[in-house]
C-alpha positions in Angstrom: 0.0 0.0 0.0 1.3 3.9 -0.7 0.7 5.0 2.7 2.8 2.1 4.0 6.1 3.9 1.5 4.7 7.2 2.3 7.5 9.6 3.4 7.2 12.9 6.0 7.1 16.2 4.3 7.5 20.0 5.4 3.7 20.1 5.2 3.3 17.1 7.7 2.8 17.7 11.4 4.6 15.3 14.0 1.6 13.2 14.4 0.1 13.0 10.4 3.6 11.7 9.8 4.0 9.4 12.1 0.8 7.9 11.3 1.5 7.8 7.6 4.6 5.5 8.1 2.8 3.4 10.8 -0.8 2.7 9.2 -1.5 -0.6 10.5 -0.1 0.5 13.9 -1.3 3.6 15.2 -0.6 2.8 18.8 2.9 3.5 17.6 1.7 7.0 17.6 0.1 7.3 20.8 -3.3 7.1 18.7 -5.8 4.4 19.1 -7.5 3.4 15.5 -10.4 5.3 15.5 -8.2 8.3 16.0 -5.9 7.1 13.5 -8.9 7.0 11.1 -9.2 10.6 11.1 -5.6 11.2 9.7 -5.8 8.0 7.7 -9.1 8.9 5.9 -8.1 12.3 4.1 -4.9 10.8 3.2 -6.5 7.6 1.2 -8.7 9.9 -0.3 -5.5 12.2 -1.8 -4.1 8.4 -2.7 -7.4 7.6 -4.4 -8.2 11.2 -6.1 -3.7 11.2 -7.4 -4.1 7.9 -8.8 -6.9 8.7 -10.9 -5.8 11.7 -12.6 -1.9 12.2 -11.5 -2.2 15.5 -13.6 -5.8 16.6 -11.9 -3.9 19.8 -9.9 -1.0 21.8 -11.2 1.9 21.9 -9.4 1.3 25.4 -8.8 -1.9 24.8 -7.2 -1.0 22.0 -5.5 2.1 24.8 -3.6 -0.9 26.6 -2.7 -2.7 23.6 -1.0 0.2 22.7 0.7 1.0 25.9 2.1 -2.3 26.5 3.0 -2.3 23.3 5.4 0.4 24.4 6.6 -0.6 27.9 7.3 -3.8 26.5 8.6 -2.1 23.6 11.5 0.8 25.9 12.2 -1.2 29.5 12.7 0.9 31.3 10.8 0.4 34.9 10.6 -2.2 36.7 7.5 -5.4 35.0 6.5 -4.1 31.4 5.9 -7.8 31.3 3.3 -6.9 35.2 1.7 -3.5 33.9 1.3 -4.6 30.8 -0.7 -7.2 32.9 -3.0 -4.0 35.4 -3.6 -1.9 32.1 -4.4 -4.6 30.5 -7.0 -5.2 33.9 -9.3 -1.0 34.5 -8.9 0.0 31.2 -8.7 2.8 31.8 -5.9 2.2 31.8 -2.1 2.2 35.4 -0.9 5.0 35.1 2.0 4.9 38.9 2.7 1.4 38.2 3.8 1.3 34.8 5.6 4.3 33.1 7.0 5.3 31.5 10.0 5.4 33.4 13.0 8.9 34.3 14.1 10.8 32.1 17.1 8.6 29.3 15.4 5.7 29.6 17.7 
């Protein structure tokens, strides 16, 4: 199974990671499986929606959705969702307006 191979990105938070490379053993992540599930359940579904059209989302676009995510778990400063409009009509993430917030907090 992908999920099984699937490797940690910036984008990934401790947990989502861990629970991406352990799939059949969320205990390993301090999760129990119905907890897992909710990690497990978006990430089959990006599995399911890449292999059926692998060139569905631009790259560009897809920058956007990952940064987005990111902006979103990490609370980085701007409008994580203004950000993301900015990023689909410019195609480019608009750091002088969302970014992590300094000290890494």
């Amino acid at each position: 199974m992908y999920l099984a191979q699937a490797q940690c990105g910036p984008m990934d938070s401790t947990v989502s990671c861990c629970v991406k490379t352990h799939p059949a053993t969320p205990e390993r992540c301090g999760l129990t499986a119905s907890e897992a599930s909710k990690y497990l359940a978006p990430m089959k579904a990006v599995e399911s929606a890449s292999e059926a059209s692998e060139e569905a989302i631009p790259g560009w676009k897809q920058v956007c959705i990952d940064a987005y995510a990111q902006c979103q778990e990490q609370a980085w400063s701007g409008s994580c969702y203004d950000c993301f409009r900015y990023c689909e009509g410019q195609h480019e993430w608009p750091v002088d307006k969302c970014r992590r917030r300094k000290g890494g907090e």
